[in-house]
N, C-alpha and C positions, 0 to 999 in steps of 0.2 A: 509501567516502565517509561523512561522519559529516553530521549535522542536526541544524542549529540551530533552534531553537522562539523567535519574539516575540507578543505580545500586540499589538493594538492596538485602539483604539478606529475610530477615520476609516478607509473604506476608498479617501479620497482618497491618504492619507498612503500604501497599502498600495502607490498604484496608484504613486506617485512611486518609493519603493521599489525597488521591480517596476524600473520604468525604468532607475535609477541603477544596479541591479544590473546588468542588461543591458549597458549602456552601459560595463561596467566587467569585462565578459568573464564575465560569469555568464552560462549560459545559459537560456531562458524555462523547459526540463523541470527544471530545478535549484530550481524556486521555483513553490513552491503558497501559497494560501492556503486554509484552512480556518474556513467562517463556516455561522450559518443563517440569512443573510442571501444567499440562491442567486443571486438577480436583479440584487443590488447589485454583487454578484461580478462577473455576466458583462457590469452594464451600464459597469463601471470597464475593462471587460477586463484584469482577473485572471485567472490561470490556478488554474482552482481543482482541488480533490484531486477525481479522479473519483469518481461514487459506490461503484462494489465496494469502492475503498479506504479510503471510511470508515466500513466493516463488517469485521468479523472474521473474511469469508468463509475467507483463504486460509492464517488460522492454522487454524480451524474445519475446514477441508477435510482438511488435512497430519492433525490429530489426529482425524480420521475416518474415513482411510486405514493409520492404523498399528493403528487397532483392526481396519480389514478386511483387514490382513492378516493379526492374529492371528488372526479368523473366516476366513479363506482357510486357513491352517497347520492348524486346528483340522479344518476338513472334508478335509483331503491326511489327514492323520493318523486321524482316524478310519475314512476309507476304506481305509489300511492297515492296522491294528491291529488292524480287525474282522473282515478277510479277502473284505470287500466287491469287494474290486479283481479277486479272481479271478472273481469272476463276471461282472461286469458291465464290468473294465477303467477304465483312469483318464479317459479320458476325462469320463462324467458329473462326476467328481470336480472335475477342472481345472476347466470349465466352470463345475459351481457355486461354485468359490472365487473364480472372475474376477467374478461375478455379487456374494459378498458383500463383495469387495473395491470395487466399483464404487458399491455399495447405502452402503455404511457413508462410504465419502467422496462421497456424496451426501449423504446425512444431515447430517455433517459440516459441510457449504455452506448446509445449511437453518438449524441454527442458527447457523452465526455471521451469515448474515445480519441475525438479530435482533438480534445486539449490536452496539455500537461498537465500532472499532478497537480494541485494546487499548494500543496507545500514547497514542490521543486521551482516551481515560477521565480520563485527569487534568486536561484544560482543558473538561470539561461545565461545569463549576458557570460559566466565565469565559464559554465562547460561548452558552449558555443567558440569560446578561444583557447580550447585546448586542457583545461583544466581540469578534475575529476573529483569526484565527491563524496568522502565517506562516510556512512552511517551509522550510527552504534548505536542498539537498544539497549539500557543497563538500569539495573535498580539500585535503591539507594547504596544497597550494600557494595556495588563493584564502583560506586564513584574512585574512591583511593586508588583501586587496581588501575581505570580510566586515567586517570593523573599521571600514574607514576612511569605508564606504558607511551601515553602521548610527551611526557618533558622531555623523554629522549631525543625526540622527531620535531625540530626545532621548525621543519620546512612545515608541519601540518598549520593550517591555518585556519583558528576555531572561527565556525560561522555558524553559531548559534544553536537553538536547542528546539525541541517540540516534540509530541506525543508519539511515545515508540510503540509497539507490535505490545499487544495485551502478552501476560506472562503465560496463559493455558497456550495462547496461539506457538509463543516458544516451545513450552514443553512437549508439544504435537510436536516441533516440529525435528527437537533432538529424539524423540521416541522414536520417529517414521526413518530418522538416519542412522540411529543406532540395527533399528529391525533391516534395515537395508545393508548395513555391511555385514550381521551375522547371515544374511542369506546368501545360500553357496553361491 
């Protein structure tokens, strides 16, 4: 899926949007807004980007696991090479590399949560003054419907595109909201 970025001001306009897209076989996980206007968000009923998602945790994590695995490698290896294993067996060894593999993609998760996403880094300066940010996942097939939904909305202001929510991650995700409204 690819993603489309608009700008807006109104998070009335975002909320019509919102609607039109739905309405036109977009589905509601296909479409976030991103604002620091949190309240305004949920009181329009926007679907807005959760918070882990707009932190760096889960790039942050992945590059704090590939360094625990070189610190995992490094400790398999040195308990080989120094003849450690015959005394004591791998065991200890395994164990502490699971230990600095689990430590370092911990770490990892600590700081990216201090940072921004790194896709959103480029719209601070616009939702820092007041601005708001909408997201759409779409496949090749809903580009048309995307066109014909946004020409209306003259105020949207496209800022650009980038890698949307894989499509199984969609289909969990109308699955888990369809099983949620049939449940009494």
């Amino acid at each position: 899926m690819k993603r489309f970025y608009f700008l807006a001001d109104k998070l009335d306009k975002l909320n019509a949007v919102q609607q039109d897209l739905a309405d036109n076989g977009i589905s509601k996980p296909q479409i976030h807004v991103l604002s620091r206007d949190d309240s305004g968000v949920k009181k329009h009923q926007l679907n807005d980007v959760e918070a882990v998602l707009r932190k760096d945790v889960v790039q942050a994590m992945e590059r704090g696991a590939l360094v625990g695995l070189a610190a995992a490698a490094l400790v398999l290896a040195v308990g080989h090479y120094s003849g450690a294993i015959l005394q004591v067996g791998w065991t200890p060894f395994v164990f502490l590399s699971i230990v600095m593999l689990g430590f370092f993609t911990w770490e990892g998760g600590l700081f990216g949560i201090q940072q921004p996403h790194h896709e959103f880094k480029r719209f601070d300066q616009a939702l820092a003054s007041g601005r708001h940010l909408l997201l759409i996942d779409i496949d090749d097939k809903d580009h048309n419907t995307l066109n014909r939904v946004t020409a209306y909305y003259p105020e949207l202001e496209f800022s650009g595109t980038g890698n949307g929510s894989p499509n199984w991650f969609i289909g969990l995700q109308n699955k888990w909201r369809n099983f949620v409204e049939v449940m009494p």
